[in-house]
C-alpha positions in Angstrom: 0.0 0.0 0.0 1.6 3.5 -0.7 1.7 6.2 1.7 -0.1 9.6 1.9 3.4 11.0 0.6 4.1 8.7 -2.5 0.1 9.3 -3.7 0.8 13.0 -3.0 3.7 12.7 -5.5 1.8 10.8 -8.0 -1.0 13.1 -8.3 1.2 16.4 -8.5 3.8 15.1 -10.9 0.8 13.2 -13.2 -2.1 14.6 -12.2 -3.4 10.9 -11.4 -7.3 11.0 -10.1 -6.8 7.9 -9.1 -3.9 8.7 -6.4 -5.9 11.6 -5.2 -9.1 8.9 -5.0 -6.8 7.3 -2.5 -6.2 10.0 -0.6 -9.9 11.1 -0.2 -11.2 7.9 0.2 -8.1 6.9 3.1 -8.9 10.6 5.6 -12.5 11.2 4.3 -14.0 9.8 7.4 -11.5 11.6 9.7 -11.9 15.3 8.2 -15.8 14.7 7.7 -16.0 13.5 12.0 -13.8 16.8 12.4 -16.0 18.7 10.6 -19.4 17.6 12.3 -17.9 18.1 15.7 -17.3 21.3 14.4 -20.7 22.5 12.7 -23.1 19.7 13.9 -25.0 19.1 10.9 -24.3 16.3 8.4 -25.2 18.4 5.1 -22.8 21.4 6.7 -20.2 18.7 7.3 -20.2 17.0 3.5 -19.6 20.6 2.4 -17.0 21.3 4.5 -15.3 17.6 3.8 -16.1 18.1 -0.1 -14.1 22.2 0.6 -11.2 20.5 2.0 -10.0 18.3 -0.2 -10.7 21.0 -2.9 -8.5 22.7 -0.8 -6.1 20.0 -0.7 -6.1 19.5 -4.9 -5.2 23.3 -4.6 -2.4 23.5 -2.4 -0.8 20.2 -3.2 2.1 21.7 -4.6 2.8 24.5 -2.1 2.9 22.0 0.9 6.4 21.6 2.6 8.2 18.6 2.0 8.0 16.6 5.1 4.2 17.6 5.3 2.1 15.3 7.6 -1.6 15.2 5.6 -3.5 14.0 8.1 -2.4 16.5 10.4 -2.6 19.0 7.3 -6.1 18.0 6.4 -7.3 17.9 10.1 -5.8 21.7 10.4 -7.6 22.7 7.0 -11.1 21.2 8.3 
């Protein structure tokens, strides 16, 4: 299985959809609990999960090297 940091690579250097799949589909359920603890409503929540990783596909190639996503994506919800 690859890492956060090796799918991270994939998608910036070849635009893959399916490395950035990956990534959604591995921390989805952790930024969308963030984000309902947050705004306590499941619609609100999708919206905010759906913003993040937008956010994420945005800023994937200004994050530092040595970046931990999780802790990225958590920050970002």
């Amino acid at each position: 299985m690859r890492d956060d940091r090796e799918l991270l690579r994939e998608y910036l250097e070849t635009k893959s959809e399916e490395a950035f799949r990956h990534l959604v589909e591995r921390h989805a359920g952790m930024v969308q609990g963030a984000a309902l603890r947050i705004v306590r409503d499941i619609s609100l929540a999708d919206e905010v999960c759906q913003a993040v990783f937008i956010l994420l596909a945005r800023k994937a190639p200004t994050l530092p090297a040595g970046t931990i996503l999780a802790g990225w994506l958590h920050q970002a919800t």
